[in-house]
N, C-alpha and C positions, 0 to 999 in steps of 0.2 A: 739467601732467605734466612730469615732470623725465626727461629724457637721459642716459644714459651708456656710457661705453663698455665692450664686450663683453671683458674680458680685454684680449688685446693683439690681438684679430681684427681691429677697425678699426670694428666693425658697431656702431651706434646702437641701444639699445633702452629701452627705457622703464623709468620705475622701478620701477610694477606690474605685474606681467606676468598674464595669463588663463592657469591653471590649468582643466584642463575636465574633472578626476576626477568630476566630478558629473553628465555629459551621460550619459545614457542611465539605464539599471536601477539603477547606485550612487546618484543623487540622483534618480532619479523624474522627471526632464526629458525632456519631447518634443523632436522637432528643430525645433518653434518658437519653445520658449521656448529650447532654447540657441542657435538662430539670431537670437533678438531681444537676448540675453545677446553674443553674440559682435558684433554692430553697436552696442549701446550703448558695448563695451567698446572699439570700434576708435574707435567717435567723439569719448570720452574721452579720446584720446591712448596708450590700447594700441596696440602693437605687435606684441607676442609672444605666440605662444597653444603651451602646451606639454599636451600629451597623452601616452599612452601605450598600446602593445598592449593590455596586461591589464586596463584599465579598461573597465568592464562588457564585459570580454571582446571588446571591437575594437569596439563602437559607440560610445563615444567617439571615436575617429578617423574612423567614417562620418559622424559630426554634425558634426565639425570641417569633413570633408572639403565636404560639403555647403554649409554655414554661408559658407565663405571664397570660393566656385565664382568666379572673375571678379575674384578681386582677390589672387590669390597673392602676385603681387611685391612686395606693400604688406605681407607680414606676415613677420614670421620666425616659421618654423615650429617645433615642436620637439617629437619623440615618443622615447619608451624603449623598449630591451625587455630580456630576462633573466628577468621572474618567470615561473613555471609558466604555460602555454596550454593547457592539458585534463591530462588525465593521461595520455599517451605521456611516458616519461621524460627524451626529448632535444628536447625540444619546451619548452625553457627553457632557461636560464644564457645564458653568453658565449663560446661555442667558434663556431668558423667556420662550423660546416655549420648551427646554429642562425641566427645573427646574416645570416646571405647570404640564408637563406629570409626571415626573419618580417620584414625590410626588404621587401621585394617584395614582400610581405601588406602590409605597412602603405601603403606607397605607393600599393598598389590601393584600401586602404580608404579613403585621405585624398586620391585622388584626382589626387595630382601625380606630378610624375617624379620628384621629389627634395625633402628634406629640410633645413634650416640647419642644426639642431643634433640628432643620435643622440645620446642616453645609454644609457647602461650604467644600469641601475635601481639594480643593487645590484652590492656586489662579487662575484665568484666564484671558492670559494676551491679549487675543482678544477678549475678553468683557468688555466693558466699568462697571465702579460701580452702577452708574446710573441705567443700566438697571437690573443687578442683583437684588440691592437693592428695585428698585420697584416693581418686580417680588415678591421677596421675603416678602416685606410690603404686598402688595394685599392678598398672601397669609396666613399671619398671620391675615390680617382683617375677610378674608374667616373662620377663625376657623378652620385652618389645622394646621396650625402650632402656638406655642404660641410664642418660642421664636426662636431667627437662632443668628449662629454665623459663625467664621470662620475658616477652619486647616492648620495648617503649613504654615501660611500667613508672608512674611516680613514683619520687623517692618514699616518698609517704607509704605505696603501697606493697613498695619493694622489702622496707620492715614489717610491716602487718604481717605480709605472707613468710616472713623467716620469723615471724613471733608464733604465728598459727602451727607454724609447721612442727615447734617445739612442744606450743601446748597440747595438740592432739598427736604426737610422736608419731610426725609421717616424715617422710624426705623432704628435703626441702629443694628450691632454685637454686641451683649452680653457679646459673649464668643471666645478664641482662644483656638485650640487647638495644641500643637507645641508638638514635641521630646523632651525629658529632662530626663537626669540622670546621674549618677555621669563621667560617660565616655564622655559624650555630654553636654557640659554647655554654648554653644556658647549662646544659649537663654538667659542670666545672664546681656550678654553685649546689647542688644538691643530688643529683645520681650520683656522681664517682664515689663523693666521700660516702656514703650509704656502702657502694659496693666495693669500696675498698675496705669499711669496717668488718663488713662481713663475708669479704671473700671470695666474693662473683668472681667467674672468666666473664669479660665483657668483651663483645663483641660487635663491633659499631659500624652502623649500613650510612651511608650518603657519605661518605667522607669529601668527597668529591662536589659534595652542596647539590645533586643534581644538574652535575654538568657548568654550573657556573667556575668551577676551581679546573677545566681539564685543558683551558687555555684557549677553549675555543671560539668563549664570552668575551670579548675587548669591546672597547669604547669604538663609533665608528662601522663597528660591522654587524650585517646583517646577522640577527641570533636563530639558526636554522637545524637547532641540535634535535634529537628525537624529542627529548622529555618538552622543551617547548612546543611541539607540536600537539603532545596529548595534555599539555597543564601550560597556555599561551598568558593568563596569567599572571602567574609566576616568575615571568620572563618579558612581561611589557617594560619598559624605561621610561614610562611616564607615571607610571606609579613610584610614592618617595620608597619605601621599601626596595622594589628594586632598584632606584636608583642610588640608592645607599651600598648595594651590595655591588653592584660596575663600580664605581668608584673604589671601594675596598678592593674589588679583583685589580685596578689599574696601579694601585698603591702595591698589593702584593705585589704583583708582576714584576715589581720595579724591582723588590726585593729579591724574586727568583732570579731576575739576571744578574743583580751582582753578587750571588752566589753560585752564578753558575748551575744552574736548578734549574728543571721542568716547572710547569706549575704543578703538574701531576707530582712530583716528587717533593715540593715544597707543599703539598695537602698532604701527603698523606706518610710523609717524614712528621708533620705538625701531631696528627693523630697519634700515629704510633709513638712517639715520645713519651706520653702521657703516660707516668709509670700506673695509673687506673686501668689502661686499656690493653686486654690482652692479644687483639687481632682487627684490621679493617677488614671490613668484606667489600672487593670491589665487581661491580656488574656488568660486565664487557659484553658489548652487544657482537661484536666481531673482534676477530685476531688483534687487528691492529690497536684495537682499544687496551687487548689484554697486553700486548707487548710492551708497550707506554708506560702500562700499571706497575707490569713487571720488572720494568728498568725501574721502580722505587722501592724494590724489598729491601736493599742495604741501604737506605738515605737515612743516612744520623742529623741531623741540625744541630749548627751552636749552637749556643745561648746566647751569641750575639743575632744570629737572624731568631730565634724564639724569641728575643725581645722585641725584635724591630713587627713581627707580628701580631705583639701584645698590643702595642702603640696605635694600630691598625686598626683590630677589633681587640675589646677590652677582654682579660681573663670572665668566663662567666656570662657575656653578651649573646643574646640572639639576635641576629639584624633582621630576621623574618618573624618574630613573635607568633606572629597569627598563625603558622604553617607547624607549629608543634601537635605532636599527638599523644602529649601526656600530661594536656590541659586539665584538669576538676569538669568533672561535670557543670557542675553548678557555675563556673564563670563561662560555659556555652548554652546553658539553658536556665535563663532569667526566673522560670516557674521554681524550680530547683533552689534556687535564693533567694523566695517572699513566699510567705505565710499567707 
């Protein structure tokens, strides 16, 4: 397992990181097998296990909570929040009176006093920076949380809020968290260089495209993975987007064997290359999943397979457009763009 450093925090963490969307009702996992999933993944050389309120609805953060009992200091922690938690209308986003409660939920669910890294999930475009960022200062003053960052934020808003943060002298975002992997590179052309200017640890979820990069998508075979079962989709081959992405995966492939590569380790050797990115997080629904993962913590890539991948899909390309979550408003709702 390879090391690096978290932004400019000083913190040490790993190049994989535990992603744990899948612990509870979303991936069908008991608290033994994500308890057996979270001790393989620490003895592996994990560090970081990042969670979030809204996965399966805070049992994710009970199985973390659980999972870690007795060895907190050894992990960097890391959970979100902002998406919807039932249907009360303020029982989401990023305003104060939200983000001060559903921290105290979380920390009861996950069992500590405190937090390493708060994200913001997503951005919210009916709160002002201001008030998040103060919100979120007080609470790092409080000793809940040490550090917060942001996910899937536009590069656009990812300056705003490191401009906000200077003009009202609060803390700023550390960290982003964005989509990235060989299928999805749009991040290339505008997050990294933002959060390389200003220093973010990034740490980046799907690297694996959802399942399309784990080898188990080929041309020919029935596509019977989890994530097509809940987003079918995404994963039809009659649609030209997907069928833009099986062909790239059949192109990769070729490339992973004559390097003698997984596909799993030709994704996610691709990612972690990227001197922008400080950690993937991958989301193992079971052992075997994690084990796979884990045979790619030492995968270096030439520059001769990083180019034959370039060739593939372009530096900068998203081959799924539509599936991004850090669109403008205004280019998903047409009222938003006419007077």
């Amino acid at each position: 397992m390879q090391y690096r450093t978290l932004g400019r925090t000083g913190v040490q963490v790993s190049s994989l990181s535990l992603g744990a969307m899948n612990f509870g009702t979303i991936g069908r996992t008991t608290q033994d097998e994500a308890t057996a999933i979270v001790d393989a993944a620490l003895e592996g050389g994990i560090n970081v296990i990042d969670t979030a309120d809204m996965y399966s609805d805070g049992e994710s953060e009970e199985m973390v909570g659980k999972a870690i009992a007795g060895r907190r200091d050894d992990i960097v922690l890391a959970t979100k929040a902002n998406m919807p938690m039932g249907d009360e209308r303020n029982h989401q986003g990023s305003s104060r009176r939200w983000l001060v409660t559903e921290l105290d939920t979380s920390l009861r669910r996950l069992g500590v006093d405190h937090v390493d890294l708060y994200q913001i999930h997503r951005w919210d475009p009916r709160t002002s920076d201001e008030e998040t960022l103060s919100a979120l200062t007080d609470l790092q003053r409080a000793g809940k949380i040490r550090y917060f960052g942001s996910s899937t934020f536009p590069a656009y808003r990812i300056v705003q809020a490191q401009w906000a943060a200077r003009e009202y002298h609060l803390s700023r975002y550390v960290t982003e968290q964005p989509s990235y992997s060989i299928l999805q590179r749009g991040i290339e052309t505008h997050v990294l260089p933002v959060t390389e200017q200003y220093g973010l640890g990034v740490l980046v979820w799907s690297p694996l495209a959802s399942g399309w990069l784990s080898g188990a998508i080929r041309e020919g075979r029935d596509i019977t993975t989890s994530r097509s079962r809940i987003m079918p989709q995404r994963f039809d081959t009659a649609l030209p987007t997907n069928r833009a992405r099986l062909d790239a995966v059949e192109r990769l492939a070729e490339v992973a064997d004559e390097a003698g590569l997984t596909m799993i380790q030709l994704a996610l050797g691709f990612v972690t290359a990227h001197p922008g990115v400080t950690s993937a997080l991958i989301g193992p629904r079971t052992l075997d999943h994690l084990h796979s993962q884990l045979a790619a913590a030492d995968t270096m890539l030439s520059a001769d397979v990083l180019d034959a991948i370039d060739t593939i899909v372009a530096p900068g390309t998203d081959l799924a457009a539509d599936e991004k979550f850090d669109t403008p408003p205004a280019l998903l709702d047409p009222s938003l763009r006419r007077r």
